[in-house]
N, C-alpha and C positions, 0 to 999 in steps of 0.2 A: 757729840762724839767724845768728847774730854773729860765729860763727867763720866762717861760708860769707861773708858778706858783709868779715869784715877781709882774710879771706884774697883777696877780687878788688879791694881796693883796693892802688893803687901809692906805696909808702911816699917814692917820692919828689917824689912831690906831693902839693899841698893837696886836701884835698875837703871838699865840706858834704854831711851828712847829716843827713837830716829823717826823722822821725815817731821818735825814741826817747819808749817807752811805759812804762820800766821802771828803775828801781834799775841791775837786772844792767846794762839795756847800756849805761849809763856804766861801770861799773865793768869789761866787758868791752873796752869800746874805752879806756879810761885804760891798763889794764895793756897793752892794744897799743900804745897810743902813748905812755904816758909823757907826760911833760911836755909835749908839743907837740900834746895835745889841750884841746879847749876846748868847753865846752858854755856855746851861747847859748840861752837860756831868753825864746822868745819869748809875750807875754804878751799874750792876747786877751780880751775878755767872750765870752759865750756867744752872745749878740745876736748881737753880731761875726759871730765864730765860722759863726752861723746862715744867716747875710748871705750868706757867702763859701762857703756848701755848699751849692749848686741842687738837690742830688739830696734833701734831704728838703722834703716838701710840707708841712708844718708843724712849728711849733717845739718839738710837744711828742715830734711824731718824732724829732728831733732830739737832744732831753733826753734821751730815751731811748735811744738810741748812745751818744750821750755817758756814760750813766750806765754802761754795759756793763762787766764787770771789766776787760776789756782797757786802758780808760780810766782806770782808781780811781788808780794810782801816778803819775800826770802830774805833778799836782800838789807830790809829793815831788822830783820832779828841781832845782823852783826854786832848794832848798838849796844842791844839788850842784853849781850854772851857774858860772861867770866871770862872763857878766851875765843881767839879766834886759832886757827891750827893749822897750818899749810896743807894741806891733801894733794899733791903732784905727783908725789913718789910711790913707789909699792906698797902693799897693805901691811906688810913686816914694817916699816917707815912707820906709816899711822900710829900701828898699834907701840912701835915704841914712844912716839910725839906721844898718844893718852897715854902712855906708862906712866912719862916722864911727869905730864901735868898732874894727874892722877897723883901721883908721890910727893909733890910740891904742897897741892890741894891740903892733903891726910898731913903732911907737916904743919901747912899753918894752922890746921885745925888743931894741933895738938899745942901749941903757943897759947 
């Protein structure tokens, strides 16, 4: 699935991609892009989390997706990020935290 998905992205632009579940698909997209990849490790409670997912009808539904193996390595990626990013607050919040980092990033890039 990693290789299907590097191979339709256009290497000469940016993109953001969400939901890596796994080890491999950093290590898969790093070898594709080499140094000009970046992994933001954005960081939620489960509460949170629970808030922002309508489709389960309670929270132990919930825990229970969450717990799923597909889910067990999330936590591992933290290591492997550039940063990690508080997600608590509203999406307006977010989107200024990536501003901010984002602007940081394109600075020390130009050093």
């Amino acid at each position: 699935m990693n290789a299907r998905l590097i191979a339709e992205l256009d290497r000469a632009r940016s993109a953001a991609i969400d939901g890596l579940r796994h080890p491999i698909d950093f290590e898969c997209l790093s070898q594709a892009f080499g140094a000009s990849f970046r992994l933001v490790f954005l960081d939620a409670a489960a509460q949170t989390r629970f808030k922002r997912k309508p489709r389960f009808s309670t929270y132990n539904d919930f825990l229970a997706a969450d717990s799923q193996p597909v889910e067990a390595h999330i936590d591992s990626l933290r290591t492997l990020a550039t940063a990690t990013i508080p997600n608590e607050e509203s999406i307006e919040d977010l989107h200024d935290r990536l501003d901010a980092w984002l602007d940081g990033y394109k600075l020390r890039a130009q050093i």
